[in-house]
N, C-alpha and C positions, 0 to 999 in steps of 0.2 A: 425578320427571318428567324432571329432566335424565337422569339413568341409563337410563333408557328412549328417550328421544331419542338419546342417546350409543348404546345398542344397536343401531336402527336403522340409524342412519349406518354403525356397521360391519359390518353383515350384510347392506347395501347396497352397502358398497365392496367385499364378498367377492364375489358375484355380478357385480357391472364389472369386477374383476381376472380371474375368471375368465373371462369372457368374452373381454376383450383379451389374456388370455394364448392363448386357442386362435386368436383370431384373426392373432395373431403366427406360430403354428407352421402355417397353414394348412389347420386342422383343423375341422370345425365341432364344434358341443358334445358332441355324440352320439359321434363318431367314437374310435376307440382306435387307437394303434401295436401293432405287434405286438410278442409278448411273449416276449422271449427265450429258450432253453434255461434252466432254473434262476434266473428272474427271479421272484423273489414279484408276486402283482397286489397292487393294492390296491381295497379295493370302500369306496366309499362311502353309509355307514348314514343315512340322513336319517330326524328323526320332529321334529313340529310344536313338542315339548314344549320350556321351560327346560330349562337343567343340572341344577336341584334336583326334578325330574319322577323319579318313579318310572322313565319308558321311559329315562332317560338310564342308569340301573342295571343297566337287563335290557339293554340295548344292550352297553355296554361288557361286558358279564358274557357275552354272547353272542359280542362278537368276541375276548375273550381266549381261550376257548376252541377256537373257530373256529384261531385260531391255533395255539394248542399241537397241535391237532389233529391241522393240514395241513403241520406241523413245519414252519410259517413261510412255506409256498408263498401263504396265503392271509391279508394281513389286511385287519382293516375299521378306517376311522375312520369315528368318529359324528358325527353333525354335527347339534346341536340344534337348536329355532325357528329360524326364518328366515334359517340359514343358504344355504340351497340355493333360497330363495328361499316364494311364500307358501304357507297350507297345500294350496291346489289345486296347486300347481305340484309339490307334491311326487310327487302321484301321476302330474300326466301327465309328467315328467321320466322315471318310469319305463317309459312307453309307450315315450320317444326313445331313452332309454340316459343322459342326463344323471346320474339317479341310478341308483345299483346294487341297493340293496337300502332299505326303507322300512318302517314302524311306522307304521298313522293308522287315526285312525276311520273307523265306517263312513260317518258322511254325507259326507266329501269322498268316497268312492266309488260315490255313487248318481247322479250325472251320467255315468258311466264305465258302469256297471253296475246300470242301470235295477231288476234284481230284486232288489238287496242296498235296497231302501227298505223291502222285506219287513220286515226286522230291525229297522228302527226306527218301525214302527205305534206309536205312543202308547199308552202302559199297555201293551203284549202280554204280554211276562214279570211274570209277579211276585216270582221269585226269581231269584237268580245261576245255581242249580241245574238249572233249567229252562234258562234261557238257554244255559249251559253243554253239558249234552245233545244239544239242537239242533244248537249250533253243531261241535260234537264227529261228529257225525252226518251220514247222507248229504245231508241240507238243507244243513250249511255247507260239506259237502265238493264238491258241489254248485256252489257260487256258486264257491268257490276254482277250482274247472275254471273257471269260464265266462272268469277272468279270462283265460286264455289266449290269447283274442279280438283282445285287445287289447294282448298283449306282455309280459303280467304273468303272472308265477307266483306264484299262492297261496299260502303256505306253511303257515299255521295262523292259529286266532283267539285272540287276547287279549281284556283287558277293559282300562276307561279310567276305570272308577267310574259307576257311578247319575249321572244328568245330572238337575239337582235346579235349582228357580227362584229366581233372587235378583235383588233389588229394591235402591233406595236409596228410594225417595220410599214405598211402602205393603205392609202384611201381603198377604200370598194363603193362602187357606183356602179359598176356592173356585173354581171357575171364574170368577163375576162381578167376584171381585178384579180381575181381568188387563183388564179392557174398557179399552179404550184407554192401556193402556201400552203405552211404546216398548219395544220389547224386541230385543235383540241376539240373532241367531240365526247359527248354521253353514251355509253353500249345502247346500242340499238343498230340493226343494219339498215332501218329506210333513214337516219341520219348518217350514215356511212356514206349511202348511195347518191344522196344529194348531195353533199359536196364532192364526190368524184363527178359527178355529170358536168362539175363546172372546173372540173381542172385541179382543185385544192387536195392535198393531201393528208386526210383524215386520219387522227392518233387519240384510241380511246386510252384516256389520264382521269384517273380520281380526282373529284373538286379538287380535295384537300393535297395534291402534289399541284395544281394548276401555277400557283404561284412562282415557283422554283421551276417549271419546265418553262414558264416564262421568261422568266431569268435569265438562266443559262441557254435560251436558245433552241432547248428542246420542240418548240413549237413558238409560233410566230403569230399566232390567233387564236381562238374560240370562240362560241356562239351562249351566249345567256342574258338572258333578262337583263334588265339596269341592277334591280338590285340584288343579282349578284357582285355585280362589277364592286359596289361599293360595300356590301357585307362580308365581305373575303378579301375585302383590300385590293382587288384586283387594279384597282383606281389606280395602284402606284406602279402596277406595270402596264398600262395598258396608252396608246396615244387618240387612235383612231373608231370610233363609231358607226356601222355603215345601218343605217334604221331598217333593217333587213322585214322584221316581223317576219319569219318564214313560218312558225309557230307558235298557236296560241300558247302550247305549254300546259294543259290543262294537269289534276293531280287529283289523286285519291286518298279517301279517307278510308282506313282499310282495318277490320279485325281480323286477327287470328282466330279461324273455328274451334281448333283446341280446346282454345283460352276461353273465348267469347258461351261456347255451349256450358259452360261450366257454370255460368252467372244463374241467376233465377231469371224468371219471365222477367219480374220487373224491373231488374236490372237495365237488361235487355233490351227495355224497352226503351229504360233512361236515354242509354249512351245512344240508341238509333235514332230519339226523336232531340237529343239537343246537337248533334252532328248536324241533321237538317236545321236546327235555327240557326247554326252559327254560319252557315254556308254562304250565308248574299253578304253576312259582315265579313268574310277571310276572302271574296271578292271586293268588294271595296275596299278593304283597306290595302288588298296587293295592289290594286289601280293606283292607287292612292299615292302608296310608296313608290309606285313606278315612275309616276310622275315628281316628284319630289327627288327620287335620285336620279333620275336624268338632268336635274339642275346642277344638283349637287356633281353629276361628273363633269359637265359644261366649267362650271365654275373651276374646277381642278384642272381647269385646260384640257381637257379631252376636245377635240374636233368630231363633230355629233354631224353624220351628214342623213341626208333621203336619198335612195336607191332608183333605179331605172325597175320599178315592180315590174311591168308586163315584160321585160326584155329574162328578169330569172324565174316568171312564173313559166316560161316558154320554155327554158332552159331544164325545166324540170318534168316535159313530159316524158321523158326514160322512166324518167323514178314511179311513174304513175304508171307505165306499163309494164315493168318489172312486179311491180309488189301488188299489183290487180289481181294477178294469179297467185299471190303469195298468201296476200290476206285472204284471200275468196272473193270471184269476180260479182256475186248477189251481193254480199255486204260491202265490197269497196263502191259499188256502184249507186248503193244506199246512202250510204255514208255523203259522196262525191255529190250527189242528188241535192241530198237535205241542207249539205254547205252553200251550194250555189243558189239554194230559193229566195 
């Protein structure tokens, strides 16, 4: 608890230094000097996760190469959870230019990008395989255009792991488990709306308080991947495991236009074509780890069960006919189409 308080505090004081230092140079946050003949930039890689997070690997593995590249014209620092401030701020920081380049799920992206809610319909994929396809394809290539809209370059999709339900106070095996548990959820409204369809009481909490609403009782659940549970220590508040998979989880590798137009072509070119190699390794290696801390929470006594799927894939045709017209009834139907082939 103290460690986590202590983390706060300084990933609080990073964001007010930083702020007072632009306000010293009379700059505001978004703003760049210009960049010398022969001056390396430096871009700043922000993603939600801990240091012991799988994205902290593919980050740094992305900007060493990034540099070797651009023979040192280009490098990146990474900057884990809450350094750059919370997870929504992560993405619109790259609307302003604040941050340069980004890693995050899709649901902080569905306030931004109203059609990427497509992606996380409850139940839609069944496999990584599928999921994978899609997103590989002109549907994810697709949503990556739209970010343009809005200052963001697309660059490719990752994955974050299966987002799986865990409890402290009861098992879930069915949908009627969940009736009125508090459950911690990510901003996004079609994750809102699934778990009201089954009863639970949805409370959007920052990762980084999850812990302590734990604790104290502020909430009695949440839904994330394995390795969350174990990269945020959740392991030590949490008892129960329901193998929910409601969501593949998929995520984006994202530049600020800002930033990104400012590089030369070949810059440019670097960071878009080693994004695409790193992409099938920051999928396996999530797989990987998924698998790996699902032992690891096993072994910590957690009770790990399998769900009754078809009984909350069924439970979830609200959520599908609500946000059919939300998303656009062409592109959900696309989308819904190309999952089920």
């Amino acid at each position: 608890m103290k460690d986590l308080n202590r983390r706060k505090f300084i990933t609080r004081g990073l964001g007010i230094a930083a702020a007072a230092s632009a306000g010293a140079t009379g700059l505001s946050l978004g703003a760049r000097p210009a960049r010398a003949a022969g001056q390396p930039v430096v871009l700043k890689l922000a993603h939600p996760d801990t240091p012991i997070h799988p994205s902290q690997e593919i980050a740094t593995r992305f900007g060493k190469l990034v540099e070797e590249r651009t023979g040192g014209s280009v490098k990146i620092r990474v900057f884990a959870g809450g350094q750059l401030g919370s997870e929504v701020n992560i993405v619109s920081g790259l609307t302003t230019g604040i941050v340069d380049l980004a890693m995050h799920t899709t649901g902080f992206l569905e306030s931004f990008f109203p059609k990427i809610q497509a992606l996380d319909l409850p139940f839609l994929f069944h496999d990584s395989a599928t999921a994978e396809h899609l997103l590989d394809g002109p549907i994810g290539q697709e949503l990556l255009n739209d970010m343009q809209a809005k200052g963001i370059y697309g660059l490719a999709w990752g994955h974050y792991g299966w987002r799986v339900t865990e409890t402290n106070n009861r098992v879930v095996k069915v949908p009627q488990d969940l009736a009125g548990l508090k459950i911690r959820i990510q901003p996004g409204a079609v994750f809102a709306a699934m778990f009201k369809a089954v009863g639970a009481v949805p409370i959007v909490i920052d990762l980084a308080e999850l812990y302590i609403a734990l604790s104290q009782g502020t909430v009695n659940g949440y839904e994330l991947p394995f390795l969350a549970v174990v990269t945020t220590k959740l392991v030590e508040v949490t008892k129960y495991v329901g193998v929910t998979n409601h969501v593949y989880n998929g995520g984006a590798f994202m530049a600020s236009k800002l930033r990104f137009d400012t590089l030369t072509p070949k810059e440019q070119e670097v960071i878009r074509e080693t994004v695409k190699e790193i992409q099938p390794g920051w999928r396996k290696l999530v797989a990987e780890k998924s698998i790996e801390n699902r032992k690891i929470c096993e072994q910590r006594g957690l009770k790990v069960n399998e769900i009754d799927y078809p009984a909350f894939r069924k439970a979830m045709e609200p959520v599908y006919t609500e946000f059919r017209g939300k998303i656009g009834a062409e592109f959900a139907d696309k989308v819904i189409k190309a999952a089920s082939a």
